[in-house]
matplotlib code that plots the C-alpha trace (Angstrom):
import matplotlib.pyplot as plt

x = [-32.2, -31.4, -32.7, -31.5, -33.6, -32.0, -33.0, -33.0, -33.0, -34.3, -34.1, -34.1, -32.4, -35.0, -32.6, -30.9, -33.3, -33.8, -30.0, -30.3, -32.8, -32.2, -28.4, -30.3, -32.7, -29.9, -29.0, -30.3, -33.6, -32.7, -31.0, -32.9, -36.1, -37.1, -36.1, -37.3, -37.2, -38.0, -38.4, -37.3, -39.6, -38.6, -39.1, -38.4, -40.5, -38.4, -42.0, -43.6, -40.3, -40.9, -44.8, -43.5, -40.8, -43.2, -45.7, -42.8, -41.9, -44.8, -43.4, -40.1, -40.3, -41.8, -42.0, -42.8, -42.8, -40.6, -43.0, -39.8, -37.3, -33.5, -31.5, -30.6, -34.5, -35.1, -33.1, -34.5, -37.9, -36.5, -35.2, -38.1, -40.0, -37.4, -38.1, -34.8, -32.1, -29.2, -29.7, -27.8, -27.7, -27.7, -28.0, -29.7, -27.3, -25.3, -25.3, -24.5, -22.4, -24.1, -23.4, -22.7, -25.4, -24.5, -20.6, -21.3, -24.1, -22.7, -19.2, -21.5, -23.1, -20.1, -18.1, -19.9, -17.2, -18.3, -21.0, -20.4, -19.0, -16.8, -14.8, -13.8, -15.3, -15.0, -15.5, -17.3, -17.3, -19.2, -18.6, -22.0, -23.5, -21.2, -19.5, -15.4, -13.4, -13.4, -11.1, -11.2, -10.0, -9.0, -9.7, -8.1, -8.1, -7.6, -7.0, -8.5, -11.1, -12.1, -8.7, -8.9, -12.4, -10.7, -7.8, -10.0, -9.6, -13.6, -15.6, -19.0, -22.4, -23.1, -20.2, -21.3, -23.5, -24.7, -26.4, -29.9, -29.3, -26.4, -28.4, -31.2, -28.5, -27.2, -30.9, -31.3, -28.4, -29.9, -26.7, -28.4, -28.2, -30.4, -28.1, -25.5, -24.9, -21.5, -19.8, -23.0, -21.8, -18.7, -20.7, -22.7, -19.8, -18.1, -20.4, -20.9, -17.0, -17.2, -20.4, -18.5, -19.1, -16.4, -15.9, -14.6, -12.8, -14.5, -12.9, -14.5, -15.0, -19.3, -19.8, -20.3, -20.1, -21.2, -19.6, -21.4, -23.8, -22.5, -25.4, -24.6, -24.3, -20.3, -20.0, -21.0, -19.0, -15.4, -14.8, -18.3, -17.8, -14.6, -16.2, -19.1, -15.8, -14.8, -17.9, -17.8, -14.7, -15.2, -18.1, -15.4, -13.2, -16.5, -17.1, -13.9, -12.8, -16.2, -15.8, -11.6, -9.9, -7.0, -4.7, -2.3, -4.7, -6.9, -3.7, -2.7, -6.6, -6.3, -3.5, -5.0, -7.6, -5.3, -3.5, -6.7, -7.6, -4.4, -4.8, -8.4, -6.8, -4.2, -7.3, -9.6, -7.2, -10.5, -11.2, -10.0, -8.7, -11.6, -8.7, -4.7, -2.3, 1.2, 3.2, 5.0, 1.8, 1.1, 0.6, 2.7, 2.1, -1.2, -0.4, 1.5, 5.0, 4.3, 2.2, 4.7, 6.7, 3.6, 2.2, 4.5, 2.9, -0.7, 0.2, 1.3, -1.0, -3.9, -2.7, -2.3, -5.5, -6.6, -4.7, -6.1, -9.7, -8.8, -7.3, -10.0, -12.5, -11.0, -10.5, -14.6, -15.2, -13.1, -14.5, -18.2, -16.7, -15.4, -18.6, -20.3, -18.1, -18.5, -22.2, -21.8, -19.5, -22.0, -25.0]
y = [15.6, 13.6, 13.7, 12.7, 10.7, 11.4, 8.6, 9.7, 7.6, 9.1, 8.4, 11.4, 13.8, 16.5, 19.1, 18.1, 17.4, 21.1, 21.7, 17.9, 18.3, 22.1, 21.0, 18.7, 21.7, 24.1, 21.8, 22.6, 21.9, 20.3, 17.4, 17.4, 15.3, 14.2, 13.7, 10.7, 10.5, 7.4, 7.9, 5.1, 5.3, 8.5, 9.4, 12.9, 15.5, 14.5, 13.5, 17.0, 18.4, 16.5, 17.3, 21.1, 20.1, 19.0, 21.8, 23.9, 21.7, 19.9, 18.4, 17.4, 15.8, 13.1, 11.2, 7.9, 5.7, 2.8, -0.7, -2.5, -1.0, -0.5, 2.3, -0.7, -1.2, 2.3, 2.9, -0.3, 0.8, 4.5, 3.1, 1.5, 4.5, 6.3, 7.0, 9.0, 7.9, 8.5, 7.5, 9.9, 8.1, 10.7, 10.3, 12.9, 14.7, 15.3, 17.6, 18.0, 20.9, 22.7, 22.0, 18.0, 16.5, 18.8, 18.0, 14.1, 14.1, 15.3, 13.5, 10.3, 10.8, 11.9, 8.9, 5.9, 3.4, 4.6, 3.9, 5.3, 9.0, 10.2, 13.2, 15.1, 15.5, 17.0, 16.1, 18.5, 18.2, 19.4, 19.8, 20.0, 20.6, 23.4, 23.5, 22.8, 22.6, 20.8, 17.9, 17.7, 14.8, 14.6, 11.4, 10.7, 8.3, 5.1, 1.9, -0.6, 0.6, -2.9, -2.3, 0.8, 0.0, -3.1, -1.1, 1.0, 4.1, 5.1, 7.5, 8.2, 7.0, 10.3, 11.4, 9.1, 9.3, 6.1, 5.2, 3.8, 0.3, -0.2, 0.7, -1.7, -4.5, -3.9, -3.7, -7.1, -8.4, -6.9, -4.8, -2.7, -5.7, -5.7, -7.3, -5.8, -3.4, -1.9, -0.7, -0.8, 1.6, -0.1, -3.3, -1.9, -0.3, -3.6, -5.4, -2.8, -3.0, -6.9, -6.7, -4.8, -1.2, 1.2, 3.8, 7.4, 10.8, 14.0, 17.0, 18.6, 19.2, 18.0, 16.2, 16.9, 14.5, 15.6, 14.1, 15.0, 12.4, 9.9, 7.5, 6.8, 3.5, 4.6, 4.9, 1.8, 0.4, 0.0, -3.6, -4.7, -3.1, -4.7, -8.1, -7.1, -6.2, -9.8, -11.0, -9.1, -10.0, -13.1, -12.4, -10.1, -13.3, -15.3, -12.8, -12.4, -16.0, -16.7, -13.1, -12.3, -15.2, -13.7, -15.5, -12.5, -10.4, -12.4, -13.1, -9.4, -8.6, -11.4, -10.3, -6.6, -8.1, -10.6, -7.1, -5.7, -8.5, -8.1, -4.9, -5.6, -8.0, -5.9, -3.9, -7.0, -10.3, -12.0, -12.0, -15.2, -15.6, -17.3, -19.1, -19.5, -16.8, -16.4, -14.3, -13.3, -12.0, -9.3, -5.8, -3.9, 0.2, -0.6, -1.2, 1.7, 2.1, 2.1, -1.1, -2.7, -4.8, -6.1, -7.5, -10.7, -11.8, -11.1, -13.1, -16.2, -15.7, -16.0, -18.7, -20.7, -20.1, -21.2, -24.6, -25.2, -24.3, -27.1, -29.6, -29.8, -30.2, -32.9, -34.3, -34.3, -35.9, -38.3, -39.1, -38.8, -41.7, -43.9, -43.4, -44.5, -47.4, -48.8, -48.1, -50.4, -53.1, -53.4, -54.5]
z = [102.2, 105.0, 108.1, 111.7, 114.3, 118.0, 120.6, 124.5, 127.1, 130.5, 133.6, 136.5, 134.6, 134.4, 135.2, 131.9, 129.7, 128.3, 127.3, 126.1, 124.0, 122.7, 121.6, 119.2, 118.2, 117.2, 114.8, 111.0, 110.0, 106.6, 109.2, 112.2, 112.1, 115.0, 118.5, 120.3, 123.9, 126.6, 129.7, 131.8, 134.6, 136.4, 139.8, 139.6, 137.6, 134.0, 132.7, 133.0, 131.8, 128.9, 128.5, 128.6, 125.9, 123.5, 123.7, 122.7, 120.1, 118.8, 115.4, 116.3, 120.3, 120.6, 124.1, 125.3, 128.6, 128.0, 128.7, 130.2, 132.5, 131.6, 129.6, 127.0, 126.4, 126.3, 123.6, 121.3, 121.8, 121.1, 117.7, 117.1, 116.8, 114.7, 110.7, 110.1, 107.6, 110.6, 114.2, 116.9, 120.1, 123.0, 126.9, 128.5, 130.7, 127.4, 124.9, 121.0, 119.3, 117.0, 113.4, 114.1, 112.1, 109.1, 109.4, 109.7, 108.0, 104.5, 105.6, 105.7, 102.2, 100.8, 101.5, 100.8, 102.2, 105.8, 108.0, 111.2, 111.9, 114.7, 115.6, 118.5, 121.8, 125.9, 129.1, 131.0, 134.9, 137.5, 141.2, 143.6, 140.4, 139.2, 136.2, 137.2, 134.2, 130.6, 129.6, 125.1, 123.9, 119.8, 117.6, 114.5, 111.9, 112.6, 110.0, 112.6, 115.0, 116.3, 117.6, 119.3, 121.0, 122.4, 123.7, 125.4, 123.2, 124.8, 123.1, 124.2, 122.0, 121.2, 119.4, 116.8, 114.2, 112.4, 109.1, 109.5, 107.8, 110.7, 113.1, 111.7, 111.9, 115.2, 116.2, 115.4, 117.0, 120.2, 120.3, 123.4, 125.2, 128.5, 130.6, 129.5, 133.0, 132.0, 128.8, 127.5, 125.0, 124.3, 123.4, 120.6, 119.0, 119.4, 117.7, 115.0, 113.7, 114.3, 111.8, 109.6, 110.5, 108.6, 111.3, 109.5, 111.5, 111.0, 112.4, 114.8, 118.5, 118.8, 121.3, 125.7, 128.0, 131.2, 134.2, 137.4, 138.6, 141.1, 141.1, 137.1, 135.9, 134.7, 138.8, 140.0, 142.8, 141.3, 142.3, 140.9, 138.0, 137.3, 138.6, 135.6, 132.9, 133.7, 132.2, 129.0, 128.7, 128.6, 125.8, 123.5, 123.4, 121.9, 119.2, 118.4, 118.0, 115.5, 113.6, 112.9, 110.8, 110.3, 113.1, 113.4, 114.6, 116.7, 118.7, 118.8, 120.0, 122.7, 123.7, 124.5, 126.3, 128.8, 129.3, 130.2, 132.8, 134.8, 135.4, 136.4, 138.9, 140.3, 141.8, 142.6, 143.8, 144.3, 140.3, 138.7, 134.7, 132.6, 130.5, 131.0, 128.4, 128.1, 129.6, 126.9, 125.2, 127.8, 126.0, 128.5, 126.9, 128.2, 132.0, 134.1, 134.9, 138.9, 138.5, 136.1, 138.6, 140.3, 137.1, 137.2, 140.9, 140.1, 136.6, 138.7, 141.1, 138.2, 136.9, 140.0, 141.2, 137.1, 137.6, 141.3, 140.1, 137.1, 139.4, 142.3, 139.5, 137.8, 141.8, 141.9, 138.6, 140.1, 143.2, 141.5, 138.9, 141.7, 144.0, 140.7, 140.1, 144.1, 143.6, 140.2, 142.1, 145.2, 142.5]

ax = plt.figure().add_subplot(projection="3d")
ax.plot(x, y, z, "-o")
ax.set_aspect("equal")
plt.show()
C-alpha cells in the first residue's frame, strides 16, 4: 500500500498546528505514514506544541529544528527526511479534508500518465481571528497546466499531492528556492510542468486555505511584492525560452506574461519592463474592463522609459570609449 509523507513548515503558528496536524491524522491509516514537521525557528510556544503533538502521536509526528532559516529551506530539509511514496506539501495554518490522500492517492496509482493530483479547494477567512465566511473555488481539467499556472490560475501547495520520484526531481532542481520570497508556491509548480509533470483533476473539495494572518509572507507590502513578481518574472521568461520549443506557444506564454507586467505597472509606475513586446500581443481577458483604457499610456510609458534606459547606456559606453581613445591619443 502506499503511504503519504506530509512536510510542515512552521513558523509561529502554534495556534494552528493541532488542526494542521490532526486534518492529516483523520486521513486512513493504509495512506498516512508519517507527518514531518520543521519548525522554522519560532518565537512563540509552536515548539512545545509540537513536543505535546508527538507524545500523542509517537509513530507518525516527527519534528525537527530546521539548521538554516527560511520556509523554502524548511521544506527541503522536511523532504529530506521523508520515506513516503507521495509527498503532501502542507503549511501549517492549513488544513486537509479528510479522505484526500485516499481519493488522490488511488487516482494517482490508477492513472499512470499522471504525476501530480489536484482537485478542489476553499478559502477560509478569518476576522480578529474569527472565522468570517468561506470562498470554494472548483478546478477542472485542463490540457495545458503550464498554461494555467502562468495565467495565474493559483492553487495552494497543499491541494496537491505529488509522486515521490517528482518530488525527488524538483528536489534537485532546488525547486524550494531560498530566495525565492514570493510565489514561492507558484515556482515549484512551475518548474514541475516545465520538467514534465502531468498534472490530473480529481473531484473533490480537500483542501483549506486559511486566510487570517497579516504578517504572512502572501501579505507583504503590495508594491514590494509586485517589485519581487518583476524578478520572477523575469526568471519564467528564462525557463521558458530553454524548456518550450514549440514557437506557437512560447509566444502565446509570453504574451500572458507581458499582460501580467502591465498590470503590475498600472499599480507601481516606478517598475520598468525587463524587455520591449508588442502591443498587439497584450492578453487583454486578463486585465479589467475599468483599467482597460489606461493600459495603452502605462504601455508607452514602459516602453519609453525601456528606450531611455537603452539610449543613456549606449551614451556611457560612449563617453567611456572616447575617454579611452583621448587617453590612447595623449600617449
Amino acid at each position: 500500500m502506499s503511504k503519504v509523507s506530509v512536510i510542515i513548515p512552521n513558523y509561529n503558528n502554534a495556534k494552528w498546528l493541532k488542526p494542521c496536524i490532526e486534518s492529516c491524522i483523520q486521513q486512513s491509516n493504509l495512506f498516512l505514514k508519517e507527518i514531518i514537521v520543521v519548525d522554522d525557528h519560532s518565537t512563540d510556544n509552536s515548539w512545545q506544541v509540537l513536543q505535546s503533538i508527538q507524545n500523542e502521536y509517537p509513530e507518525i509526528v516527527k519534528i525537527f529544528t530546521n539548521p538554516q532559516k527560511g520556509a523554502n529551506t524548511a521544506r527541503s530539509f522536511g523532504f529530506s527526511k521523508s520515506t513516503g511514496n507521495f509527498i503532501q506539501w502542507l503549511d501549517s495554518d492549513d488544513t486537509i479534508g479528510t479522505k484526500k490522500f485516499k481519493t488522490q492517492v488511488e487516482f494517482l496509482e490508477n492513472n499512470e500518465n499522471y504525476d501530480i493530483a489536484y482537485s478542489d479547494w476553499r478559502f477560509d477567512y478569518y476576522e480578529q481571528e474569527k472565522f468570517s465566511y468561506s470562498k470554494k473555488t472548483t478546478a477542472a481539467p485542463y490540457k495545458d497546466y503550464l498554461l494555467e499556472l502562468i495565467s495565474e490560475n493559483w492553487q495552494p501547495c497543499h491541494n496537491y499531492l505529488l509522486k515521490r520520484n517528482v518530488a525527488q526531481k524538483l528536489h534537485q532542481l532546488q525547486a524550494w528556492n531560498p530566495e525565492t520570497k514570493v510565489a514561492q508556491d507558484k515556482e515549484y509548480f512551475l518548474l514541475a510542468a516545465l520538467e514534465g509533470g502531468n498534472f490530473g483533476y480529481v473531484k473533490g473539495e480537500f483542501a483549506v486555505y486559511n486566510v487570517w494572518n497579516k504578517n504572512s509572507i502572501s501579505q507583504i507590502n503590495f508594491k514590494k511584492r509586485l517589485e519581487l513578481q518583476m524578478i520572477f518574472d523575469k526568471k519564467i521568461r528564462e525557463w521558458l525560452r530553454k524548456k518550450i520549443a514549440d514557437k506557437t506557444k512560447l509566444k502565446l506564454y509570453l504574451n500572458i506574461l507581458n499582460t501580467h507586467v502591465l498590470n503590475a505597472c498600472f499599480y507601481n509606475m516606478k517598475l520598468t519592463i525587463n524587455e520591449p513586446f508588442s502591443i498587439f500581443g497584450i492578453q487583454w481577458k486578463f486585465i479589467h474592463h475599468k483599467k482597460i483604457p489606461f493600459i495603452p499610456l502605462i504601455y508607452l510609458w514602459q516602453h519609453t522609459k525601456f528606450l531611455l534606459k537603452i539610449s543613456t547606456s549606449i551614451v556611457k559606453i560612449y563617453f567611456v570609449l572616447i575617454v579611452e581613445f583621448i587617453h590612447l591619443f595623449k600617449f
